[in-house]
C-alpha positions as CSV (number, residue, x, y, z in Angstrom):
1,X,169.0,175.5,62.0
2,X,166.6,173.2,63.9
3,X,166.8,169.5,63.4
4,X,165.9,167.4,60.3
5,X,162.5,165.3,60.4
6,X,164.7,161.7,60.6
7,X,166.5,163.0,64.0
8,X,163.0,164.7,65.4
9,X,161.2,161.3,64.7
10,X,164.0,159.5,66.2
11,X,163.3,161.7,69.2
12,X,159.1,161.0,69.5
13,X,160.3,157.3,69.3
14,X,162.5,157.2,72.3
15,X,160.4,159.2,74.3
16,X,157.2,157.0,73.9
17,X,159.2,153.7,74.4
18,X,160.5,155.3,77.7
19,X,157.2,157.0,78.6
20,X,155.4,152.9,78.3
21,X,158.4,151.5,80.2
22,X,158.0,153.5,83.4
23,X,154.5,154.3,83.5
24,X,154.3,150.6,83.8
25,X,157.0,150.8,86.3
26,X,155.5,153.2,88.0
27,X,152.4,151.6,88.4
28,X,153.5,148.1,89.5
29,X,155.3,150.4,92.4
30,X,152.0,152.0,93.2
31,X,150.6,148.8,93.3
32,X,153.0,147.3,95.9
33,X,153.0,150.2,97.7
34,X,149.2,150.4,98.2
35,X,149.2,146.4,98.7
36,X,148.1,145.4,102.6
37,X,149.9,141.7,101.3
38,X,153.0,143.2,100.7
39,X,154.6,144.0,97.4
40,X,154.4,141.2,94.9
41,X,156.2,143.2,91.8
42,X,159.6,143.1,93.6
43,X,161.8,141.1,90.8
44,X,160.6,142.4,88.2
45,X,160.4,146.3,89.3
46,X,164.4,145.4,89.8
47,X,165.0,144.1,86.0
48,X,163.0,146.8,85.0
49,X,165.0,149.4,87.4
50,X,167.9,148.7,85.2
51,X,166.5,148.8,82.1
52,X,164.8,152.0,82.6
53,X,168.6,153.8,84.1
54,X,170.0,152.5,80.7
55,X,167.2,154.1,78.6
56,X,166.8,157.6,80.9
57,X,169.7,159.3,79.3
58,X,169.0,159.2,75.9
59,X,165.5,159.8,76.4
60,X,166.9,163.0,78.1
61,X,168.3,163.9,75.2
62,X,165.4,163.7,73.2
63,X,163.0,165.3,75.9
64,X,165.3,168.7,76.1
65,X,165.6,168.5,72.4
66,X,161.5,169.6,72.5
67,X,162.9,172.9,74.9
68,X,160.6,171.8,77.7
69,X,162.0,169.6,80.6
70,X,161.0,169.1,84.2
71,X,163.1,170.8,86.9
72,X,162.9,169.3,90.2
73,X,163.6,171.6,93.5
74,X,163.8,170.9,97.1
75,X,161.2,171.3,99.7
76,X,161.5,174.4,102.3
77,X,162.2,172.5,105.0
78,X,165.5,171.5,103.3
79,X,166.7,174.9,102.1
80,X,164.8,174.8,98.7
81,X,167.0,174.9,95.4
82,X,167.5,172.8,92.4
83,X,167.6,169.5,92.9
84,X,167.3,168.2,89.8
85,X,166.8,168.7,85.9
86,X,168.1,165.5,84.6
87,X,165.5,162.6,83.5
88,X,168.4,159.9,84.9
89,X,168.3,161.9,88.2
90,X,164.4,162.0,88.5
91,X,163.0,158.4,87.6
92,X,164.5,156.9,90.5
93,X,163.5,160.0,92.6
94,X,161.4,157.7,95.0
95,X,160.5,159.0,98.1
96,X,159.4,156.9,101.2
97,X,155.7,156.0,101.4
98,X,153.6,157.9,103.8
99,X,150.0,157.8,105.6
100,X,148.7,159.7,102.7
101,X,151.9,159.7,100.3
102,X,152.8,156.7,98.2
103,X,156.2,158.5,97.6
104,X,155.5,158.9,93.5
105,X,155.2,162.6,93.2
106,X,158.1,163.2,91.5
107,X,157.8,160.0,88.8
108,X,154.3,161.0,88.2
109,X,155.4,164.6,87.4
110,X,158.1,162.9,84.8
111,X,154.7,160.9,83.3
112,X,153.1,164.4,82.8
113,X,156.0,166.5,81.4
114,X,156.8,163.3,78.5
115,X,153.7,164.1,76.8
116,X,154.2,167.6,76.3
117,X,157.8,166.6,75.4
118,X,156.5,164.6,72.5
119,X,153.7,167.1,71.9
120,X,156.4,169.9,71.2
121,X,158.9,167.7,69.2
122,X,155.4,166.8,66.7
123,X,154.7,170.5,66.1
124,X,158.7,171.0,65.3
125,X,158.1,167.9,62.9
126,X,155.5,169.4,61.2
127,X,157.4,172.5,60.9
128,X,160.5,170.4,59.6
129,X,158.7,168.4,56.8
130,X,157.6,171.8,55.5
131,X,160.7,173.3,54.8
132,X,162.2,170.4,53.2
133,X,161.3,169.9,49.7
134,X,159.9,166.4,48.3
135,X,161.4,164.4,45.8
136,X,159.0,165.6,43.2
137,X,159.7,169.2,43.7
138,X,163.5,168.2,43.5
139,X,163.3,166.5,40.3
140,X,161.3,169.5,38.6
141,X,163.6,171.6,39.8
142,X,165.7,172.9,36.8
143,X,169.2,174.1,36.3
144,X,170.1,177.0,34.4
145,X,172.3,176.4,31.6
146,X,175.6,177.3,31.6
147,X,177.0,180.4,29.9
148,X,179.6,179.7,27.6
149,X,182.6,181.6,28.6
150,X,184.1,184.0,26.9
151,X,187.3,183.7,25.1
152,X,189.9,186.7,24.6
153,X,189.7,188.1,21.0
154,X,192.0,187.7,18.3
155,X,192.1,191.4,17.0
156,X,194.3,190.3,14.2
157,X,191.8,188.3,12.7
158,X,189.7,191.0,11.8
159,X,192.3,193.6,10.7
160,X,192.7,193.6,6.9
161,X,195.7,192.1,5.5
162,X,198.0,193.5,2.9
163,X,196.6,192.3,-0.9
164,X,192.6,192.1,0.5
165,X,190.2,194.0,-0.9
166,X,188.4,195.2,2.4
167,X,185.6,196.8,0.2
168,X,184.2,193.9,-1.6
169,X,186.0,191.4,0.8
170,X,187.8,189.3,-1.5
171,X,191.3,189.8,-3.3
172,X,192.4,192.9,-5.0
173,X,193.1,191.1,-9.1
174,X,196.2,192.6,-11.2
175,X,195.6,195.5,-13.6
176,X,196.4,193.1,-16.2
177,X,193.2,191.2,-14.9
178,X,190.5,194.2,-15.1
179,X,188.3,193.5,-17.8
180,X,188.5,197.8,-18.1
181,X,191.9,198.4,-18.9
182,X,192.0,195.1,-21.3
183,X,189.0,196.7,-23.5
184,X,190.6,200.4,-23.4
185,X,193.8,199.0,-24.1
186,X,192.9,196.8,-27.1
187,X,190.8,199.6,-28.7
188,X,193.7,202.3,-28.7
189,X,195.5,199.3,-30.3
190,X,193.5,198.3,-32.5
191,X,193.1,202.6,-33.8
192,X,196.9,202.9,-33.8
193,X,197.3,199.5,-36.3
194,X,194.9,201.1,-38.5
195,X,196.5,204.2,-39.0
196,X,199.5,202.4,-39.6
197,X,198.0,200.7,-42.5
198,X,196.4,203.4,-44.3
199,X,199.7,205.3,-44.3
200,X,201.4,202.7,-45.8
201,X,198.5,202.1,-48.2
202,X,198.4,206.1,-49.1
């Protein structure tokens, strides 16, 4: 997962304070260097020696952060091979001036690899901001409801019980209760009394 767009800012920050600080150092040291009066810059290329050694690690962090960093090597005449690929080990790689050489090639090749250093940590920005959603997409963004979970059923509460009518789903009544049986019975009554009475009356 690459970094978030807070930390990659953070990054393009500290790289273009450094990048001001020692170009300016940089060229105040040219300056002296090419002076025929001598140098002039001397106290304040010191306080700003310091200040730039303080600042060179973190801005190392950021510059590798980008995947592109400078890697210093040695010439031929001194066996060749790495010499350096930390920014803390470079800025105050200063070599002695020359007929023809101010001694600055290796801090001028730090001020061309910052700007591709920022360049790179830009495009992963860009990249960054686009994956992550803004706030109006988060707030539109809806939840599903829950699903109501489900409950172990009660089979006993849908058997029928003793005395239910399960037909009609309500209460079986007593015989005595059927409006049938009280009709039949009262008319076979009612024939039996009146053959009783015309007996006796015959």
């Amino acid at each position: 997962m690459g970094e978030s767009p807070e930390i990659l800012r953070e990054h393009i920050e500290v790289l273009s304070d450094f990048e001001q600080l020692y170009r300016e150092f940089v060229r105040l040291l040219a300056e002296d260097r090419q002076s025929d009066f001598g140098p002039k810059n001397t106290a304040r290329l010191e306080r700003m020696q310091r200040e730039i050694l303080e600042a060179a690690p973190r801005a190392d962090t950021a510059g590798k952060a980008s995947g592109h960093w400078l890697t210093t090597t040695n010439p031929p005449m001194m066996g060749g091979g790495v010499r350096s690929t930390s920014l803390a080990g470079q800025v105050m790689d200063i070599e002695e001036a020359g007929f023809t050489d101010d001694g600055l090639r290796i801090p001028r090749m730090v001020l061309q690899t910052i700007p591709i250093q920022i360049g790179a940590l830009k495009v992963m920005l860009e990249e960054a901001e686009k994956r992550k959603p803004s706030r109006s997409e988060r707030r539109t963004t809806k939840r599903e409801p829950e699903r109501p979970v489900s409950t172990p059923t009660d089979v006993s509460a849908h058997e029928p019980r003793m005395g239910s009518d399960v037909s009609a789903g309500g209460p079986i009544r007593p015989w005595y209760e059927n409006p049938w049986v009280v009709g039949i019975g009262v008319t076979v009554i009612g024939g039996l009394l009146l053959v009783l009475i015309l007996r006796l009356m015959g």
